[in-house]
Residue, then its C-alpha position, 0 to 999 in steps of 0.5 A: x181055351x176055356x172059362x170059369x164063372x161064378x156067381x157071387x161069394x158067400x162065407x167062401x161059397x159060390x156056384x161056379x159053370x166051367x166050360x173049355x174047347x175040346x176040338x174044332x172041326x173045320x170041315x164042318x165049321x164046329x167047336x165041340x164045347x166040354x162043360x161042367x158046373x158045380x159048387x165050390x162050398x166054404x161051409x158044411x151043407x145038409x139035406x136039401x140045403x142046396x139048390x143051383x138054377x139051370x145052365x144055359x150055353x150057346x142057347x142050348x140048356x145043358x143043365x136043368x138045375x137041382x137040389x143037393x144034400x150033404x155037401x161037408x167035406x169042403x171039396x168042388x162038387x160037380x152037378x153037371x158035366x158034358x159037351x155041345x157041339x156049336x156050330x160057327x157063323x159063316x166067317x168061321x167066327x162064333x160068340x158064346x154065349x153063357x146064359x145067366x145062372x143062380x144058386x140058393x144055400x140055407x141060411x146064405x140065400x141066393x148066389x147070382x152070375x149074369x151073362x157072359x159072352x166070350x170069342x170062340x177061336x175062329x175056324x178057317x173058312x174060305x180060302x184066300x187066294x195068293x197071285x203076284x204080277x200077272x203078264x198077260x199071255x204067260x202062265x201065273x201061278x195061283x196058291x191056294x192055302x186051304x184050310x182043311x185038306x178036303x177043301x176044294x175051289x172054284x177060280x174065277x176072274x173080273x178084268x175090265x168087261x171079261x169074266x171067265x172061269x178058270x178052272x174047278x175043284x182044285x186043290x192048292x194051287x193052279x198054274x193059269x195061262x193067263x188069255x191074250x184077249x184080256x189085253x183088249x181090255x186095256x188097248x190104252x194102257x200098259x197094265x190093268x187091275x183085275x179081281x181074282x174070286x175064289x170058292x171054296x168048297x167041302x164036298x158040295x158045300x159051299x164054304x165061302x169066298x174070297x177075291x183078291x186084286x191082281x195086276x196083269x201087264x202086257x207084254x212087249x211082244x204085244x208091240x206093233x207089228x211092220x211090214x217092209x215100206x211102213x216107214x221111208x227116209x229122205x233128205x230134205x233140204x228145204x228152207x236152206x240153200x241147198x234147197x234146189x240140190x237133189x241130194x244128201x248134202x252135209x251140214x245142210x240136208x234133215x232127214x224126213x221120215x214118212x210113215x205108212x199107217x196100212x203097213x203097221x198092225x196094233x195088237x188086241x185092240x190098240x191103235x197108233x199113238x204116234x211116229x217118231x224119229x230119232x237123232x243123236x238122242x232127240x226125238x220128233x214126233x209127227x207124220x212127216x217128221x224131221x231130224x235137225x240138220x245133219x252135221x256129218x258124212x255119216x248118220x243113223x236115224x230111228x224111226x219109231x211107231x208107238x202104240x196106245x199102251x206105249x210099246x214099241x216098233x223100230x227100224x234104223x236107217x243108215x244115211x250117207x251124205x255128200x262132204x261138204x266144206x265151204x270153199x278156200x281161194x288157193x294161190x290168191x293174187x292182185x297186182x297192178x297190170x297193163x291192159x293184158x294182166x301181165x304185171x307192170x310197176x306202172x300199169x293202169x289195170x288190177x289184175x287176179x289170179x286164184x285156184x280154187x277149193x270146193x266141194x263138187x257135190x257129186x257136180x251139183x256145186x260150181x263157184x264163181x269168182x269174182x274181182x273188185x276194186x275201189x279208191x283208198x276210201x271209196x266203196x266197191x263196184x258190182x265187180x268183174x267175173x274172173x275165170x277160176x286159175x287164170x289170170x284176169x283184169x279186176x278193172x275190166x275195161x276202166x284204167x286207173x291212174x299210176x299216181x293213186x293206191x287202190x285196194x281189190x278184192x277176190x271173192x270166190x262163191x259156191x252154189x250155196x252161198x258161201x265164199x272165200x275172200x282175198x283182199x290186197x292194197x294196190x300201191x301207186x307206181x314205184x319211183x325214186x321220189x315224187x313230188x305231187x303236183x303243186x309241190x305241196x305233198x311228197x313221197x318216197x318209193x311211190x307217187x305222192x298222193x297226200x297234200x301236206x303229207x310226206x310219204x313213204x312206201x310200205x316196202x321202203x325204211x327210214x333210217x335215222 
C-alpha cells in the first residue's frame, strides 16, 4: 500500500512526498513506513532557485526541507528518502498522518498540499476465539486462530453466577471438559447462554481481548434419578359401578398412579416440575393421577417425573384386568302355565325359564333374574325373583284369566347394572271359535277378547 501527494501544479512543476508499507510486524503491532519526497520539474531551475518545506509523518519530521540548484534535465529529483516505524493503535488500526508541506520555484512562487490522512492495513491483534454448542459435562473444543505464531492465551469463562479460568498459555486450540456444576446454574432451563473471554498475549505483553457468546445445554443423563417404590399403580373404580369391586375390572377400572416425591433425586439444582401418566398416547398430570377407563384385557401405562429443565424419568407398568361383557339371557322362555309352571293352553299363570351368560369377575359378579308381566295396554309390576335355569312363575301367586292376552318380561341384571331382556306376548287360551260374552265380539283360535272386533289368532291364516 503506498501513496503519492503533491502540491499544486505550476508550468508543469510540483513538489510531491511518496510514502508506501515496507512491512507490518504483528508481534510488535508496527508498520514499518519506506518515504521519499522530491520534485517533479516542468522547466530548467538554477542556483538556489528551489526550496521545499519540511515533511511531516505520523507526527515525526522525517524532512527538514532545503534549497536546491541546478535542476535542468527535467528528471524526478528525490530530496529525501527514508523509513519510519509507526506503532498502531490497540485494535491493530492505525491513521497516517501526512502533515502539510510547500514548496518555492523562482519566478513560479510557491507550491502548496494540506493534509492527508490515510488507513494503514490493520495488524491482527487479539485473537477471536471459535466454540460451537456446548453440552455441559462433555468436552468442547475451543480454536484459537492467532494471528502471529508467538501469540499465547488466557480462556476464560462467564455462565450465570461461575466465572472460572479455563486454562493459560495455550496456543491454537483447547479441548475443554465443560463442568457439570454449571448446569446449576440453570436448574429451570434446558440450556443457557455464556461468555467465553480470551486473552491474548506476545511474550508477557498483553495484546487484547476478545469474548465471544456460547451455548451449553444439559444433557438427558442429568434426568432425574428413581428408586424402587418412587411411583405405584392401582385401579380405581371409583364413581362407576364397579365401584364397590376390589379389582381390576374392564371397561370400568382407570388406573391411578401415586407418586413418592423422596424416592426421585433432581440433578444439580433442579427440582420436580410434575408427575404424569401415560395411556393409549394421552397424558395427565397430577399427584395422584388417573388414566381414562381402561377398554381392554390388556394395558400398558407410563408413569413419568418431569424436572424443572424438562428431562425426564419413567417406568411402564403392564396392567391385567378382569374380562367383562354385559350379561346375555340364553334359552329365554315365557308361556302361559298352571300353578306349578308346567305348560297348559289354558293356564291362569306365566311362567319363564332362562340360562344365563355373565362375567364372574373372579366371583365378584352374580345376576339376578327377574319376571314381569302386565295386561296388552297396561304397566309392568315390581316383578317376581326367578332362579337362573329353572323354571318359574312370572305371576307369583296372582291368577290371571284364560280369556285376556298378557305380555311378560325377563330381565336378567349383573352386579354392575347391566341387563339383558326377553319380552313375549302370552295369548289367550287356545279354541276352535269364541264368542265374547254379550256376542257382540268374536274370535278365532283364542278367546274374544274385543268388542265390536273379529279376531284371529297369530298362528291362525285366513284364506280367502
Amino acid at each position: 500500500m503506498g501513496e503519492t501527494i503533491k502540491t499544486d501544479v505550476k508550468y508543469k512543476s510540483y513538489f510531491w512526498v511518496k510514502w508506501e508499507v515496507q512491512e507490518q510486524d504483528t508481534a510488535s503491532n508496527k508498520s514499518t513506513i519506506a518515504w521519499s519526497c522530491g520534485l517533479s520539474p516542468g522547466e530548467q531551475y538554477y542556483t538556489n532557485a528551489i526550496r521545499m518545506s519540511a515533511v511531516t509523518i505520523g507526527g515525526v519530521e522525517v524532512y527538514a526541507g532545503g534549497t536546491y540548484s541546478d535542476i535542468t534535465d527535467y528528471k524526478d529529483r528525490t530530496f529525501g528518502s527514508g523509513t519510519l516505524e509507526v506503532e498502531h493503535d490497540g485494535d491493530g488500526s492505525k491513521t497516517l498522518v501526512v502533515g502539510a508541506f510547500s514548496g518555492w520555484l523562482y519566478g513560479n512562487g510557491d507550491y502548496n498540499a494540506s493534509s492527508r490522512s490515510f488507513a494503514l492495513p490493520t495488524i491482527p491483534r487479539a485473537t477471536t476465539p471459535g466454540i460451537g454448542g456446548v453440552t455441559i459435562g462433555e468436552t468442547a473444543h475451543i480454536s484459537l486462530p492467532r494471528a502471529s505464531s508467538g501469540f499465547t492465551h488466557t480462556l476464560r469463562y462467564v455462565f450465570g453466577g461461575a466465572a472460572e479460568t479455563i486454562a493459560s498459555g495455550v496456543t491454537t486450540g483447547y479441548d475443554w471438559l465443560v463442568p457439570e456444576s454449571l448446569a446449576a446454574q440453570i436448574p429451570n432451563a434446558a440450556s443457557g447462554k455464556g461468555t467465553l473471554t480470551c486473552e491474548t498475549y506476545s511474550g508477557g505483553t498483553y495484546i487484547g481481548t476478545k469474548s465471544v457468546t456460547f451455548t451449553a445445554s444439559v444433557p438427558g443423563s442429568m434426568k432425574p434419578t428413581v428408586l424402587s417404590g418412587w411411583a405405584a399403580v392401582s385401579y380405581d373404580n371409583s364413581g362407576t359401578a364397579a365401584e364397590n369391586m376390589a379389582a381390576w375390572v374392564q371397561g370400568y377400572s382407570k388406573a391411578k398412579a401415586t407418586f413418592d416425591a423422596s424416592k426421585v433425586t433432581c440433578r444439580q439444582g433442579a427440582g420436580i416440575s410434575k408427575f404424569s401418566i401415560t395411556y393409549l398416547g394421552k397424558t395427565t398430570a397430577g399427584n395422584p393421577c388417573r388414566t381414562e377407563t381402561i377398554s381392554t384385557t390388556g394395558a400398558t401405562v407410563r408413569c413419568t417425573v418431569t424436572d424443572s429443565r424438562g428431562l425426564t424419568a419413567w417406568e411402564d407398568f403392564s396392567l391385567a384386568l378382569l374380562e367383562y361383557a354385559p350379561p346375555a339371557l340364553v334359552g329365554a322362555d315365557l308361556f302361559r302355565s298352571d300353578g306349578e309352571g308346567a305348560a297348559a293352553d289354558g293356564g291362569t299363570h306365566i311362567a319363564g325359564v332362562a340360562r344365563a351368560r355373565y362375567s364372574e369377575l373372579g366371583g365378584l359378579n352374580s345376576v339376578t333374574l327377574k319376571g314381569y308381566w302386565k295386561s296388552v295396554g297396561g304397566g309392568y309390576g315390581a316383578g317376581e325373583t326367578l332362579t337362573v335355569g329353572a323354571v318359574g312363575l312370572v305371576t307369583g301367586n296372582v291368577e290371571i284369566s284364560a280369556d285376556r292376552s298378557y305380555i311378560a318380561l325377563l330381565v336378567l341384571t349383573d352386579s354392575l347394572g347391566n341387563s339383558a331382556r326377553y319380552e313375549e306376548n302370552i295369548p289367550t287360551e287356545k279354541v276352535a271359535f269364541h264368542l265374547k260374552e254379550g256376542g257382540k265380539g268374536a274370535a278365532f283360535g283364542k278367546a274374544a277378547e274385543t268388542e265390536g272386533l273379529l279376531e284371529l289368532a297369530e298362528d291362525w291364516h285366513l284364506k280367502l
